[in-house]
N, C-alpha and C positions, 0 to 999 in steps of 0.2 A: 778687473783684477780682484779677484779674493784669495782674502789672507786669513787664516786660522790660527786662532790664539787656543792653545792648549796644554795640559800639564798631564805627567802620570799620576799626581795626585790632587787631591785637593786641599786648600788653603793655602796654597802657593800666590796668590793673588795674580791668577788667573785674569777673573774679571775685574780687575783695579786696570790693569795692562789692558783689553780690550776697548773700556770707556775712556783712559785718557787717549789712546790710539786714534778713535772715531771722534774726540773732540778738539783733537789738535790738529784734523785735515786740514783747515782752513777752506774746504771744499763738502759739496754735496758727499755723504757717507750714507751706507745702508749699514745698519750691525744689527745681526742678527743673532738673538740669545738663545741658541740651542741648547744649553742646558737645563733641560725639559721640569728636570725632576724640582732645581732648586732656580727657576729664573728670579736672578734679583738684577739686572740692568736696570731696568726701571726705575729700580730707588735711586739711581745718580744722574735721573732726568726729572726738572719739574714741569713736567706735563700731563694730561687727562688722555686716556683711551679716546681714539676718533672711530678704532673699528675694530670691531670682533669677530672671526670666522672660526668656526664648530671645526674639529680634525674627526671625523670619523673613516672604522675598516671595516670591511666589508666580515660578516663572521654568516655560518651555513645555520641553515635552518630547516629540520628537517619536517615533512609533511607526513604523519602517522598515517593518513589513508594510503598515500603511494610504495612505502617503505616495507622492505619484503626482511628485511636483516639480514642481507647478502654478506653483511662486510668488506666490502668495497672501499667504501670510506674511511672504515676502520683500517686497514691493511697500507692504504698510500698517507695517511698523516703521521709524518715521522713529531709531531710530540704528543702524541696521544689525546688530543683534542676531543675525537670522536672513539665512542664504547660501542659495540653494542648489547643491548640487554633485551634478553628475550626474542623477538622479533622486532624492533626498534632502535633505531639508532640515538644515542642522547650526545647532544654537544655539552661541551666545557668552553665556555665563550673565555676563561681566563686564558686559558692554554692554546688558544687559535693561533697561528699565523700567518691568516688571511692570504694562503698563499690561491684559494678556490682549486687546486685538488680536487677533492672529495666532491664537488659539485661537477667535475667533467668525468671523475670516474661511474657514476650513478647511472645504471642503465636505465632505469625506472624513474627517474625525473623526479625525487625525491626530495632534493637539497634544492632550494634557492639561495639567497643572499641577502640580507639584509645590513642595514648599517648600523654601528654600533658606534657610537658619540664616546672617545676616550682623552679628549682635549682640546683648544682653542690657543688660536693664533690670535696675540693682542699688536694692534698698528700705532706707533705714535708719532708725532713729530718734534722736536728740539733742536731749532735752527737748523744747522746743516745737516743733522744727523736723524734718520726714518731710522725708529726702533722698533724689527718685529720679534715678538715676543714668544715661545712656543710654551704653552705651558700643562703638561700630563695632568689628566684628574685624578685626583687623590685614590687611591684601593686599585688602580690600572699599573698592569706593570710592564708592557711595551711600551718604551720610549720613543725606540727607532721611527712608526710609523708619523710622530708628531716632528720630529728631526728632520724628515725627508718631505714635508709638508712645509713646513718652514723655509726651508733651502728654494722652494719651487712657486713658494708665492712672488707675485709679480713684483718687480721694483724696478727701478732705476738703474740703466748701466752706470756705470764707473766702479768707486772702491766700494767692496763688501768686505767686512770682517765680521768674522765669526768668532763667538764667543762659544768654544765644545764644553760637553760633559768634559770632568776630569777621570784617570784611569785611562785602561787600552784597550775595552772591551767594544760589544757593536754598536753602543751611543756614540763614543769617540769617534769611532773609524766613518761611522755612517756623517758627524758631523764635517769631518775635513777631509773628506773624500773629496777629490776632482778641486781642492784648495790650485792654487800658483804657489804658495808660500806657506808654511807652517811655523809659528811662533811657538816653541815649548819653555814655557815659563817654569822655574826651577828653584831650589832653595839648597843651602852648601850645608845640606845634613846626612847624614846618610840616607834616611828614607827618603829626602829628596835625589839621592843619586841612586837608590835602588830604581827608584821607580821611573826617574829619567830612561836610566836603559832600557826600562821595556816599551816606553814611548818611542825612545829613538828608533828600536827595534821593529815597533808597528809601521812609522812612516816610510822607512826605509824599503817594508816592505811595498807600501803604497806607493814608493816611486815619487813622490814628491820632495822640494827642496824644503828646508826646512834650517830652521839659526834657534840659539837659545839665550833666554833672559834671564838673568842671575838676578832674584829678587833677596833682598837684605844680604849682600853679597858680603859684607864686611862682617856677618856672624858667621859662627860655626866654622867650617874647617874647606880644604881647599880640591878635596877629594872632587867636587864636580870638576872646577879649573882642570885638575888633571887628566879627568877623562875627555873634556873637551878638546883641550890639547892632542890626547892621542890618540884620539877619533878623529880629530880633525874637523872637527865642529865648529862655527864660526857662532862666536858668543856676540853676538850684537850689541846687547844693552847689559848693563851692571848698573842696579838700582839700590842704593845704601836703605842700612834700616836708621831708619830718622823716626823721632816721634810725630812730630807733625805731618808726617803722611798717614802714622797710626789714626792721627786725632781726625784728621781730614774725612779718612772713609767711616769712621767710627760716627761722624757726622750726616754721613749720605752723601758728603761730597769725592770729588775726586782727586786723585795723585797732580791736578795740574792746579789745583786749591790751594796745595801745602806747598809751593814755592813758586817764583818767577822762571825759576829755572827751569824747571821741568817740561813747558810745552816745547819752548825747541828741541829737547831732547829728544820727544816722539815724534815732532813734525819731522826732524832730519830722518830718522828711521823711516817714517811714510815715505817721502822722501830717493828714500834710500832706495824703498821697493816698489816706488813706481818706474824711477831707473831703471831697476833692475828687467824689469819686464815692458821697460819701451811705452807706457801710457802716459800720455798726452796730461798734464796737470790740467 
């Protein structure tokens, strides 16, 4: 069963929701922190890195003695990756998207492929919960290929929760793609309900089920409630804004730190969604 915890924006406490999630299973959990750009999971585990694996894509490379400057290459990569100048082709390895194109169009065997190091997968362990970590290198601006890297490293059957980018763009979608279940975490402000709709709007389109968590639901105003309502949305959890959950993560620690209360309230949700989809606790 994987379940995707996501928002259309961020600071909705996204990841406060995915970590206490994974640590109230009471069961072996995989969570896995897709969001590439800013992975903080880790700070609400005290544990050391056991393994590191390099994310690299493949980008063209082209060979000056073979290369006639047909344009070839240049004509099939729709974001302009590949120029050419003169009788030479020059790559933009920022602008690639590895999709190898331009290496099948090449009648002259010009392009090879080589690999280009854009990020690393970190592995750890925290009692029941295996945290893989995806994390983009700094000046790189595809995220997606470390996203779908992440997703495909080996673990453990049972629960996975994912922890997406926030927004609706291709980090999100590529992160809760092929989800059982989507968690959109939300806040009762308006820019949390702008941007709820265009979350709901994405998942919808992706055909998956999906519920929503009303984080510090007792501020701001009731305009999410309402569209929940007449979407017909099934708001799962309503999580008060309390200080000592502020002081909690503001700590490093988590949402199940600052009360007794709070673990059954995500185990019952876990709970909830292994019912829901018939997996064996």
């Amino acid at each position: 069963m994987v379940i995707a915890i996501a928002s259309g924006k961020g600071g909705t406490g996204k990841t406060a929701v995915a970590t206490a999630l994974a640590l109230s299973a009471g069961q072996p959990v995989t969570l896995l922190d897709c969001d590439v750009e800013g992975a903080n999971d880790a700070l609400f585990f005290n544990t050391g890195i056991c393994l590191t694996h390099e994310v690299t894509v493949p980008v063209p490379s082209i060979d000056p003695a073979k290369c006639v400057g047909c344009g070839s290459c240049h004509s099939i990569c729709a974001f302009n990756a590949i120029v050419v100048i003169g009788k030479t082709a020059r790559v933009y390895k920022e602008l690639c998207h590895s999709c190898g194109g331009c290496r099948r169009v090449c009648a002259y065997g010009a392009i090879s492929e080589t690999a280009s190091p854009i990020g690393q997968i970190t592995k750890r362990h925290s009692g029941n919960v295996t945290l893989l970590s995806g994390e983009l290198t700094v000046g790189k601006a595809m995220s997606p290929p470390v996203i779908r890297e992440v997703k495909k490293y080996p673990r453990d059957k049972g629960i996975t929760i994912i922890d997406s980018p926030p927004g609706t763009s291709c980090p999100m979608i590529n992160a809760v793609r092929k989800s059982d279940f989507v968690l959109l975490v939300t806040e009762p402000t308006p820019f949390g309900l702008h941007d709820l709709v265009l979350a709901v709007r994405a998942i919808r389109m992706l055909r998956i089920q999906f519920g929503v968590i009303i984080n510090r639901c007792d501020s701001g105003d009731d305009r999410v409630e309402n569209f929940c309502s007449t979407e017909q949305i099934e708001v799962v959890m309503r999580i008060q804004e309390k200080r000592e959950i502020a002081e909690s993560i503001s700590r490093g620690r988590t949402i199940l730190d600052a009360g007794s209360e709070y673990r059954p309230l995500f185990a019952a949700l876990l709970k909830k969604m292994i019912a829901r989809f018939g997996m064996e606790e």
